[in-house]
C-alpha positions as CSV (number, residue, x, y, z in Angstrom):
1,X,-69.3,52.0,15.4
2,X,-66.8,49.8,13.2
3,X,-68.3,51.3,9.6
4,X,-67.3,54.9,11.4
5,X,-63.9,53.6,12.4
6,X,-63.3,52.5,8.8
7,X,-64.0,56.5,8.2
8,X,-60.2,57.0,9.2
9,X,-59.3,55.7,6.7
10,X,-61.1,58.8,4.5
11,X,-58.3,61.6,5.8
12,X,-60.3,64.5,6.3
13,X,-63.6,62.9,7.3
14,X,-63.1,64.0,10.9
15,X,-61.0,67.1,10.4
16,X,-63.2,69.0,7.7
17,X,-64.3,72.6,8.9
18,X,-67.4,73.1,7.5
19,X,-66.9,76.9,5.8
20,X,-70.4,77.3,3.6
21,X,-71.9,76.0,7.0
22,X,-70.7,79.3,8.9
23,X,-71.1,81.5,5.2
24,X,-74.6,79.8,5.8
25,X,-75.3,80.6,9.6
26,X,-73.4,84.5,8.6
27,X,-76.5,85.3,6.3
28,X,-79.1,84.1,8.2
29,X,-77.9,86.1,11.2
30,X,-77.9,88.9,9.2
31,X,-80.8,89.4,8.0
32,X,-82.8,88.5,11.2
33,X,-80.7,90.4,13.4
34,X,-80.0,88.1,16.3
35,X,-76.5,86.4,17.8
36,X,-75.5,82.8,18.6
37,X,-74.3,82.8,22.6
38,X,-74.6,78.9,23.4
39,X,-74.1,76.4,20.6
40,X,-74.6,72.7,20.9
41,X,-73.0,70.6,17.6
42,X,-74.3,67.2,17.7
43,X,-71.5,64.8,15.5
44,X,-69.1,66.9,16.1
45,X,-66.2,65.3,14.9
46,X,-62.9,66.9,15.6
47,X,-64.4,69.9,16.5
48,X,-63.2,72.7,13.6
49,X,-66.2,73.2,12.5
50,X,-67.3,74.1,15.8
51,X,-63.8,76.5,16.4
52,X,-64.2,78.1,13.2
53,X,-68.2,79.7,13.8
54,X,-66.8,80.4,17.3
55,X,-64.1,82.9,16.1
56,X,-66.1,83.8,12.8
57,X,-69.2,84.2,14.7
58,X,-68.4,85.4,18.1
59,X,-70.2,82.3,19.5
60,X,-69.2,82.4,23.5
61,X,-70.0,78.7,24.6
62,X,-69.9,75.8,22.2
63,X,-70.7,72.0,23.0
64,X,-70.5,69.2,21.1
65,X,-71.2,65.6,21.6
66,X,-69.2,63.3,19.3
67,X,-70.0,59.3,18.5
68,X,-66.3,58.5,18.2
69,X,-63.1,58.5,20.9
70,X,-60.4,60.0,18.6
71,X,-62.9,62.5,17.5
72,X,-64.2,63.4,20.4
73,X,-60.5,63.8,22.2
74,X,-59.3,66.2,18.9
75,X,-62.7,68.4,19.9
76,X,-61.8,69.0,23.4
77,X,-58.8,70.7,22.1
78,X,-61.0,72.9,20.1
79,X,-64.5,73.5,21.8
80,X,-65.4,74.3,25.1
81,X,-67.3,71.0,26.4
82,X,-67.3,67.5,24.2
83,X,-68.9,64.5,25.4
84,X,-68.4,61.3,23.7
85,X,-71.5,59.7,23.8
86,X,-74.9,58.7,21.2
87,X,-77.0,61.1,21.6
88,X,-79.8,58.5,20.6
89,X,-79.1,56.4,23.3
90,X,-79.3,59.5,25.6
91,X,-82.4,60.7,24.5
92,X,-83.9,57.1,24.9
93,X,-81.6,56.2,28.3
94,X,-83.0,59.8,29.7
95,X,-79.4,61.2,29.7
96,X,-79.7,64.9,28.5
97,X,-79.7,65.8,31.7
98,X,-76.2,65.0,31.2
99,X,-75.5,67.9,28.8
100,X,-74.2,71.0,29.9
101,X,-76.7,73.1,32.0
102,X,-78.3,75.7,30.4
103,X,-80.4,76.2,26.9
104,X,-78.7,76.9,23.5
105,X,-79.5,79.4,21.0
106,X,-79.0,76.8,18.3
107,X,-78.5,73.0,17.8
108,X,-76.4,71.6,14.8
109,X,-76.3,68.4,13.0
110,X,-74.3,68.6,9.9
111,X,-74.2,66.0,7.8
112,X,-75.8,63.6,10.7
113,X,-79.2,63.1,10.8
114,X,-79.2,60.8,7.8
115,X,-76.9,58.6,10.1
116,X,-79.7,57.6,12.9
117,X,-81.6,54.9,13.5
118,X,-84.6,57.7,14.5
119,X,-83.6,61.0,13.0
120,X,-87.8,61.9,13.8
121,X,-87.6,61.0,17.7
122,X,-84.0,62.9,18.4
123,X,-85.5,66.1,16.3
124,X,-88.8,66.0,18.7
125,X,-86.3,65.7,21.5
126,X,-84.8,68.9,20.4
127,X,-87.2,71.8,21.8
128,X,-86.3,71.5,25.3
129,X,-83.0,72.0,24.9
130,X,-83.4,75.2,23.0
131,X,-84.0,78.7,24.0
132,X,-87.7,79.8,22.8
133,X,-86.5,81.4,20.2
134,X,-83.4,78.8,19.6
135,X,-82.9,77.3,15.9
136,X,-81.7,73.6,14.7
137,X,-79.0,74.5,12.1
138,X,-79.1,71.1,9.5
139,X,-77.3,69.8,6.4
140,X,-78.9,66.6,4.7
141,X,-77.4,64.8,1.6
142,X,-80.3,65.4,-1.8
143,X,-81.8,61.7,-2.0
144,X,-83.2,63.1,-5.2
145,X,-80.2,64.2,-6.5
146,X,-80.0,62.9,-10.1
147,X,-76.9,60.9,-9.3
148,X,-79.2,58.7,-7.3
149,X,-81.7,58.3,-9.8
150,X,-79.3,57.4,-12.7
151,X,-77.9,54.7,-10.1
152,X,-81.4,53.6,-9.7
153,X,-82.2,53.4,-13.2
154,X,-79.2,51.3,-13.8
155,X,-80.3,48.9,-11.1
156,X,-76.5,49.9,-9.4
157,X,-77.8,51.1,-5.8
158,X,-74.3,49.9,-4.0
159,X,-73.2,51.9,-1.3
160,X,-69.9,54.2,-1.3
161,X,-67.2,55.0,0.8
162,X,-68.5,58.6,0.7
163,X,-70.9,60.8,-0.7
164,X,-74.2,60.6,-1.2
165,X,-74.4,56.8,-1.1
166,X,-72.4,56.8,1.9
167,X,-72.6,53.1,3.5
168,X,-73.1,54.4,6.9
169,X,-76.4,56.5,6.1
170,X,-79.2,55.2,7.4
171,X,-82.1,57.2,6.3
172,X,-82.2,59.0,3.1
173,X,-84.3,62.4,2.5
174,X,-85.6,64.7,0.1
175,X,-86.6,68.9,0.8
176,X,-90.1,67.7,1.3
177,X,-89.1,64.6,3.8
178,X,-86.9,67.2,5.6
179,X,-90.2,69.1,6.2
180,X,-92.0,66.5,7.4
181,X,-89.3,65.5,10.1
182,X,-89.3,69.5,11.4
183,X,-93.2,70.1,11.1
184,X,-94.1,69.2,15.0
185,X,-92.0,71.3,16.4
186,X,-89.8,73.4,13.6
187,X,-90.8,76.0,11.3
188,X,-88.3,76.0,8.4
189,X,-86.9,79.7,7.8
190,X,-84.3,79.2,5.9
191,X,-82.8,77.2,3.3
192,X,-80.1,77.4,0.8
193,X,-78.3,74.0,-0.9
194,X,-75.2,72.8,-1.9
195,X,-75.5,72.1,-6.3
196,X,-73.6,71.5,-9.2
197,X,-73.0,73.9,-11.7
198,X,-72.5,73.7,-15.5
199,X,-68.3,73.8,-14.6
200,X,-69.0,71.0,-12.5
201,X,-71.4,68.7,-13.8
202,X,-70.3,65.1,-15.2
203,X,-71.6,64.4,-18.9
204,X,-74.5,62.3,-17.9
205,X,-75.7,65.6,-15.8
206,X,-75.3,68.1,-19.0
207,X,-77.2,65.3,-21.1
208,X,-79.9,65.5,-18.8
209,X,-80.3,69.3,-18.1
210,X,-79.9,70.6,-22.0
211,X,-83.5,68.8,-22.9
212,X,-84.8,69.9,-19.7
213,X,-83.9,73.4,-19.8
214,X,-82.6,73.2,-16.4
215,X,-86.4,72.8,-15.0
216,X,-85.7,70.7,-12.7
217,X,-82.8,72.2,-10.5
218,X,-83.4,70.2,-7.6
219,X,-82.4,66.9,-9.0
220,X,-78.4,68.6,-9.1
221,X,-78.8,69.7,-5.6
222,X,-76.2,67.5,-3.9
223,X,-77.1,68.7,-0.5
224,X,-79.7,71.0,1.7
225,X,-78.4,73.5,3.9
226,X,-81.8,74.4,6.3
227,X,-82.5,76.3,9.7
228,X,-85.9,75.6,11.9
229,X,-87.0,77.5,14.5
230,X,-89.1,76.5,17.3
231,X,-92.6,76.7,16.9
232,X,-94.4,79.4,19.5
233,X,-96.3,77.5,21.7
C-alpha cells in the first residue's frame, strides 16, 4: 500500500471520473440493446467514476471495492456499497461471499488489472459473480505503445510517477496478452482504445509514423478500452 499512498500526492489520481469509460459502455449498450442494473467497480477510487455511469447510464445499484481508506470513505459518499478491502486477498482468503448478495450485470476494472500480483486468477474468479449474460468492462495501459519501445531502445526502462511506466504496475500487457487473460472464460466483444493523434504526438512519434505510413497504429495506442462477455457454458 505505501507506493499507492504516495499516489496522493498526484491530485486527481483518486478523484478522476472516467468520461470515455461511460462514452465507451454508452456505445456498446447501444448497439446490443441491453441495460446495466447491478454494477460492481473493482479499484474504485473515490467513486465518480462510478456516480457518473450511474446518472449517465441509469445504473440502479453500484458497488465498488476500493484498496485504499481515503478512497474508499470519498466512494461511500458517491456509490451505493464500498468495501475497502483487496479483492486478491478475498478471492484467495474465500471472501466474496462478503460482497453484496446478488449477481451483476457487469464487473469493472479500470486502469487496475495491470496493478495485481495475479490479474489471470482474479479474472477466472470473475464468472460467478456475473449474471449469465454479465460483461467485465476493462481499461489496460498499451505495453506496446511506442513510448515503451523508444524507452527500451535507449536502455531507459525507469519507472514513472504516472503513465504508462507507472511504478506501481505490476504486469504489463499487449491486445493479444489481454486475450489470453479473458480466453477461459471471456469472449472479447468489444474494443475501442485510447491513441495519439498527429495534434498530439511528440516529435519522436511523427519521426516514426511518416516512414511507416502510419502501418503500425497500434504502437500509438496509449491504452485499450475492451468488454468480455461470459462464455455460454
Amino acid at each position: 500500500e505505501t507506493l499507492y499512498r504516495e499516489k496522493d500526492k498526484v491530485q486527481t489520481y483518486y478523484t478522476l471520473e472516467r468520461a470515455d469509460v461511460v462514452r465507451f459502455l454508452e456505445k456498446f449498450l447501444r448497439k446490443d440493446g441491453r441495460k446495466l442494473v447491478r454494477v460492481l467497480e473493482i479499484g474504485c477510487s473515490g467513486g465518480g467514476t462510478g456516480q457518473l455511469i450511474k446518472e449517465k447510464l441509469g445504473v440502479s445499484y453500484y458497488a465498488g471495492v476500493e484498496l485504499m481508506p481515503d478512497a474508499a470513505t470519498a466512494a461511500a459518499k458517491r456509490i451505493d456499497w464500498v468495501k475497502c478491502d483487496n479483492i486478491e486477498e478475498m478471492i484467495e482468503q474465500g471472501r466474496l461471499g462478503e460482497l453484496p448478495e446478488g449477481k451483476f450485470d457487469a464487473i469493472l476494472f479500470l486502469d487496475v488489472l495491470e496493478h495485481l500480483y495475479n490479474p489471470w486468477e482474479v479474472v477466472n474468479a470473475l464468472p460467478q459473480l456475473l449474471n449469465p449474460n454479465g460483461i467485465l468492462v476493462g481499461s489496460i495501459p498499451n505495453a506496446g505503445n511506442l513510448y515503451i519501445l523508444w524507452k527500451l531502445m535507449r536502455d531507459q526502462f525507469e519507472y514513472e510517477d504516472e503513465g504508462l511506466l507507472d511504478r506501481t504496475h505490476l504486469r504489463f500487457f499487449t491486445l493479444q496478452t489481454i486475450k489470453n487473460m479473458l480466453r477461459k472464460h471471456f469472449e472479447l466483444v468489444f474494443l475501442d482504445s485510447n491513441h495519439d493523434t498527429w495534434k498530439t504526438m511528440n516529435w519522436q512519434q511523427k519521426f516514426f509514423y511518416i516512414p511507416t505510413l502510419g502501418l503500425w497504429k497500434r504502437l500509438f495506442i496509449r491504452q485499450y478500452l475492451f468488454i468480455g462477455q461470459v462464455k455460454k457454458s
